[in-house]
N, C-alpha and C positions, 0 to 999 in steps of 0.2 A: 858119343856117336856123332860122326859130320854130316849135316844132310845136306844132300843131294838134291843141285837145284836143277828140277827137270824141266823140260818146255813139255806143256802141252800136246800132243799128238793130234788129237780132232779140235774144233774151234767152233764157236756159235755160230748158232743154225745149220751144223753138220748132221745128216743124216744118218744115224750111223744103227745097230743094231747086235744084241748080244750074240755073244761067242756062243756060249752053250743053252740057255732059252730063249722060247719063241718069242720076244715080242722087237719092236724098232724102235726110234724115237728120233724126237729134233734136240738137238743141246741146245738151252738156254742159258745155262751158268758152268763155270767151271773153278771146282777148287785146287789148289795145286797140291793139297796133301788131303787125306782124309778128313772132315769136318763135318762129323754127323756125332749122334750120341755112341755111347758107348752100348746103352742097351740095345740100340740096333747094329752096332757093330757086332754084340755078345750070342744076336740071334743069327748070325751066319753060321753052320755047320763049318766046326773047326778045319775041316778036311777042306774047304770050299774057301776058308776065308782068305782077301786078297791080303798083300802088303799095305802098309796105310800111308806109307812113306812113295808115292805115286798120284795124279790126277783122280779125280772122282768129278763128275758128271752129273749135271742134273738135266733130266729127258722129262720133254714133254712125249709121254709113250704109248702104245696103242699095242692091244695082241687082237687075238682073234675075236674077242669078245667083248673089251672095254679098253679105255683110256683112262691114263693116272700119271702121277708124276714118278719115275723113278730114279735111282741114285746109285749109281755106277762105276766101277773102279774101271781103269784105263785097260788093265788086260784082258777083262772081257767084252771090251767093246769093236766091231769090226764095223769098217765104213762099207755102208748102205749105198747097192748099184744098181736097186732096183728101177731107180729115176721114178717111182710114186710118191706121192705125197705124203704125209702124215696128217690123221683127220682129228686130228686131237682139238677140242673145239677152244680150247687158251690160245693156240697158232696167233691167231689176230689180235693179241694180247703184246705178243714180244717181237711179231715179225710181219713185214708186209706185201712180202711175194716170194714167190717159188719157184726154183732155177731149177728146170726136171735135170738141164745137158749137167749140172756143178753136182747136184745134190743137194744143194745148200738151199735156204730161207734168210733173203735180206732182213737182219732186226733194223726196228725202226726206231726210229732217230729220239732216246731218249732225252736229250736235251731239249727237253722242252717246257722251259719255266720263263 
């Protein structure tokens, strides 16, 4: 099999927000192909599961209830126009301001040794 080198479609500190459930998030990390376990890969309902050969996304993410981190394939990810914020309390962890007009969160400047 030849894989398929994709670019990216959303980029860190993109606001963005699933396809088919309710929560949002900010991208902090992005891998370019699947890179999670298997046993969590094995707990997606077969019907539901994405291709692995595509982006995965790691959201700092918030629903209506709590914040947590989740981990994302690119096709059910849709860019967030809400222009709110994300109240995910790591924010000030990876990023240091919040562009309501971009959607986006400046990360900060990890070079710092």
């Amino acid at each position: 099999m030849i894989a398929i080198n994709r670019q990216a479609r959303f980029g860190i500190g993109q606001v963005v927000k699933h396809r088919l459930f309710p929560f949002r998030g900010v991208i902090f990390d992005v891998d370019p192909t699947f890179s999670n376990t298997e046993e969590w890969w094995d707990s997606i309902p077969e019907e539901t599961r994405p291709s692995k050969d595509q982006p995965f996304y790691h959201l700092l993410a918030e629903n209506e209830e709590t914040e947590y981190i989740a981990y994302v394939s690119e096709q059910n990810l849709l860019a967030d126009d809400t222009g709110d914020p994300v109240r995910h309390p790591q924010i000030p962890e990876f990023f240091e301001t919040y562009d309501p007009e971009k959607h986006t969160y400046l990360p900060r400047d990890s070079a710092t040794h």
